[in-house]
C-alpha positions in Angstrom: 21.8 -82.1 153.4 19.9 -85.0 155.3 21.6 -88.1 155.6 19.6 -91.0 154.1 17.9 -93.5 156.6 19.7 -96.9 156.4 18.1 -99.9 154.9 18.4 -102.5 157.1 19.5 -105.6 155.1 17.1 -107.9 156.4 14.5 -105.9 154.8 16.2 -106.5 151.5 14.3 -108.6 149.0 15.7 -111.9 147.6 17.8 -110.8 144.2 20.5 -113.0 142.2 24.4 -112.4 142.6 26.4 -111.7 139.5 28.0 -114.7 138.6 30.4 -116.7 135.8 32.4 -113.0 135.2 35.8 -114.3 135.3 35.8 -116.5 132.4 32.9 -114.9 130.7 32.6 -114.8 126.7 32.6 -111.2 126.6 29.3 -110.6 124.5 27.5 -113.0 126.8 29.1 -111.4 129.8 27.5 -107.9 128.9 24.2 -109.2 127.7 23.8 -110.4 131.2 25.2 -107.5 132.5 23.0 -105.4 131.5 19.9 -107.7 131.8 20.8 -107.8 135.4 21.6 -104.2 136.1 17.8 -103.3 134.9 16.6 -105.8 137.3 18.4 -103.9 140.0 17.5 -100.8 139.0 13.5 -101.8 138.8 13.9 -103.3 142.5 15.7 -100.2 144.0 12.7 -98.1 142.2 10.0 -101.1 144.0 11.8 -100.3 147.5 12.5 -96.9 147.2 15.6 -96.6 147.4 17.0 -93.5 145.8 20.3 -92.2 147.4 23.1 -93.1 145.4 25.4 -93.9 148.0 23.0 -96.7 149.6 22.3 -97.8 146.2 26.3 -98.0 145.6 26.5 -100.2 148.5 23.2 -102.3 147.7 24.7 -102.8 144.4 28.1 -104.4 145.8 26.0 -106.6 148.4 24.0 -108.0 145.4 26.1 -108.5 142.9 28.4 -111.2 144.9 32.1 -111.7 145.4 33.6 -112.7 142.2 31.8 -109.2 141.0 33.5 -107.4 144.0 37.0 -109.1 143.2 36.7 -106.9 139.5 35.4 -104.5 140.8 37.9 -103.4 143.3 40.6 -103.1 140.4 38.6 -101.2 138.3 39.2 -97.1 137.8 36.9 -94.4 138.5 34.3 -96.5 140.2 33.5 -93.1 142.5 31.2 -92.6 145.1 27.7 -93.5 143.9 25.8 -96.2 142.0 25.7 -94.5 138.9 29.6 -94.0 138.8 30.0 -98.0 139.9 28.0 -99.3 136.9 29.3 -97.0 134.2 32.7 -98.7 135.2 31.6 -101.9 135.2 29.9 -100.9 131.8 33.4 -100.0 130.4 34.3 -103.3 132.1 32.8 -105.5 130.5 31.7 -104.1 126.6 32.8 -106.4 123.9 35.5 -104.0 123.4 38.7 -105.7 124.9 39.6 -104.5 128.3 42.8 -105.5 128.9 43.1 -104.8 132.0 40.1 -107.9 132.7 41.9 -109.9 130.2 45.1 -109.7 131.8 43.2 -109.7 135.1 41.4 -113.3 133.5 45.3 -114.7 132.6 46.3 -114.2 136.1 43.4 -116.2 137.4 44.1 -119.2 135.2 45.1 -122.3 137.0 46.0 -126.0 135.8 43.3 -128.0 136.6 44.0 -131.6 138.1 43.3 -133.5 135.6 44.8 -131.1 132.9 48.3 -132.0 131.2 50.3 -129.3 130.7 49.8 -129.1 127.2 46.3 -128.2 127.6 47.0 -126.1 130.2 50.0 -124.1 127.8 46.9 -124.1 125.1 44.5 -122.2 127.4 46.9 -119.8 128.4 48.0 -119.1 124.7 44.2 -118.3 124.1 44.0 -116.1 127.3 46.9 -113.9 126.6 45.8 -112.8 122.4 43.6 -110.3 124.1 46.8 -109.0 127.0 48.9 -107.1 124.6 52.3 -108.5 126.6 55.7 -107.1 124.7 56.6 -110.9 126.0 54.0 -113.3 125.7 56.2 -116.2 125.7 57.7 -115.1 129.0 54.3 -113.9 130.5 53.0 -117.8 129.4 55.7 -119.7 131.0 55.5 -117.5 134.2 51.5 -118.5 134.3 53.0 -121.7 133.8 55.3 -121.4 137.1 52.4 -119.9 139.3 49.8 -122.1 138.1 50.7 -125.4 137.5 49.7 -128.7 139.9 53.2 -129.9 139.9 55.3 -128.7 142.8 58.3 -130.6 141.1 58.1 -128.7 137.7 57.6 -125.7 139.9 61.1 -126.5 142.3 62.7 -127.5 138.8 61.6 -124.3 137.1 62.7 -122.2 139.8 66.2 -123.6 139.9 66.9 -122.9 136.4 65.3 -119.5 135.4 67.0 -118.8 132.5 65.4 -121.7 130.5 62.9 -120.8 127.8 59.3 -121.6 127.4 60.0 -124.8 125.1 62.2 -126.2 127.5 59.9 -125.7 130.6 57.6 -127.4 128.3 59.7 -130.1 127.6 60.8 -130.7 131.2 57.5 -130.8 131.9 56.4 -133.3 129.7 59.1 -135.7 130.9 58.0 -135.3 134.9 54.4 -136.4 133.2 55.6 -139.7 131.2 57.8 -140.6 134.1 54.8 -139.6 137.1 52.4 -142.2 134.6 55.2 -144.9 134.2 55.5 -145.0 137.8 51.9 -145.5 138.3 51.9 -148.3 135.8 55.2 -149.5 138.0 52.8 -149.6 141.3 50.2 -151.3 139.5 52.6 -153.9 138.6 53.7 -154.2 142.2 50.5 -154.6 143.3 49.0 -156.9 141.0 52.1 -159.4 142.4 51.4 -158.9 146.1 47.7 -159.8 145.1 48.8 -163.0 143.2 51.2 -163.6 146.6 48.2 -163.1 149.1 46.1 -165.7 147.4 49.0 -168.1 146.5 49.8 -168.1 150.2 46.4 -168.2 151.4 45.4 -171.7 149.9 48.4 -173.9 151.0 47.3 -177.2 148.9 47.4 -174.7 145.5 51.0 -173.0 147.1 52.7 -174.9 143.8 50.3 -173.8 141.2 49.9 -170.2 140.2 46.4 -168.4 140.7 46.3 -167.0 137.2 48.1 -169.3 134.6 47.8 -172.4 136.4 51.5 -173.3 136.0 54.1 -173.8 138.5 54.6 -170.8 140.9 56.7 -169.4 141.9 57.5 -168.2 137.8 61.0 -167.9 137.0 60.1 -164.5 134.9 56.9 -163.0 134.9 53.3 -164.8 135.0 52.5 -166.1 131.8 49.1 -164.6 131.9 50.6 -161.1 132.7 48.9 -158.6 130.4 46.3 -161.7 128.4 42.7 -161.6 128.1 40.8 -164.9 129.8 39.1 -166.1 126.2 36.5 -167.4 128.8 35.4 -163.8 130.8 37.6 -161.6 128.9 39.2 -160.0 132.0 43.2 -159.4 132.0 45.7 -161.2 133.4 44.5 -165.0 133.7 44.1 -167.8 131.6 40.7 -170.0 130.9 41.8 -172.8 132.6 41.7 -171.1 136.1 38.8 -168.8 135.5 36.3 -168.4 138.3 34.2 -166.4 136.4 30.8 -167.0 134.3 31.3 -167.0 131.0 31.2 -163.6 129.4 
């Protein structure tokens, strides 16, 4: 049998990748799936392309990278294009996979801005579809792999007997004490600024910036924490407001 003539790929028209699979609603997921495999299948018809092992590789080139990173786990994907999209087909039908749904748990990551209670929420509403023996276990594990924090991940490591709850509640301390610490530096700062300008106007050096008492305070600034009644910023009283009224 002849072997087919190559298509070179720079005569390959413009066509969308596959994309948004991983975290997919599955009904959506195979809606689209099937509105783009006819697509395909009418442009392989418009170039005239008919062996199914070009077609096969067309396919893969087409449909994108997070395609190809399901695809290569799936079974029975064989050598031609109609054997790659019936598996993609079985893929991807509202019928739960697990395989993908596992293969969607593993992928889940704590985003930056996520606290790990959200993050433990998402992954409890990734694994209903899994079928684990152990979900806890399988949760807190995703937990381990996934989070932000490379000190709940040390501190998680060190003690692996510890269940889910406590990770949780370890981790919820590191959180509170990460945002008091932030609120610490703040602090910190806020006094080197009220230093700075103290020290940079000699003639004032006796009379704070923001209260307009004596400085240096023998506790903190009055004004610490107060709204100006005249621009309702924080931390400074009316009488030494710069600002326009509000």
């Amino acid at each position: 049998m002849a072997q087919a003539a190559a298509v070179p790929l720079a005569s390959l028209p413009a066509y969308p990748k596959f994309v948004n699979v991983i975290h997919a609603e599955p009904n959506s997921l195979f809606q689209r799936w099937g509105k783009w495999k006819r697509g395909f299948e009418n442009l392989m018809t418009a170039i005239n392309v008919g062996n199914q092992a070009q077609k096969r590789a067309i396919l893969l080139y087409f449909a994108g990278e997070e395609f190809g990173e399901i695809f290569d786990t799936l079974p029975n994907t064989g050598d031609t294009c109609i054997s790659a999209i019936a598996a993609f087909d079985v893929c991807v039908s509202p019928q739960k996979n697990v395989e993908f749904e596992i293969f969607k748990f593993r992928q889940a990551k704590q985003e930056p801005d996520e606290n790990i209670d959200t993050y433990h929420t998402s992954l409890r509403k990734l694994s209903e579809n899994c079928k684990f023996a152990d979900k806890d276990r399988e949760v807190k594990s995703q937990i381990i792999q996934g989070c932000v924090s490379s000190k709940i991940i040390l501190k998680a490591l060190q003690n692996p007997s510890q269940t889910l709850d406590q990770l949780l509640t370890m981790a919820r301390s590191f959180e509170v004490s990460e945002i008091q610490a932030g609120n610490i530096t703040k602090e910190k700062d806020l006094e080197t600024v009220h230093q700075i300008r103290v020290g940079s106007h000699p003639s004032s050096r006796r009379k704070c910036w923001f209260c307009g008492g004596r400085y240096p305070h023998t506790g903190s600034c009055p004004a610490k924490g107060k709204s100006c009644s005249n621009c309702n910023k924080l931390h400074h009283f009316a009488a030494v407001c710069h600002s326009k009224p509000a």
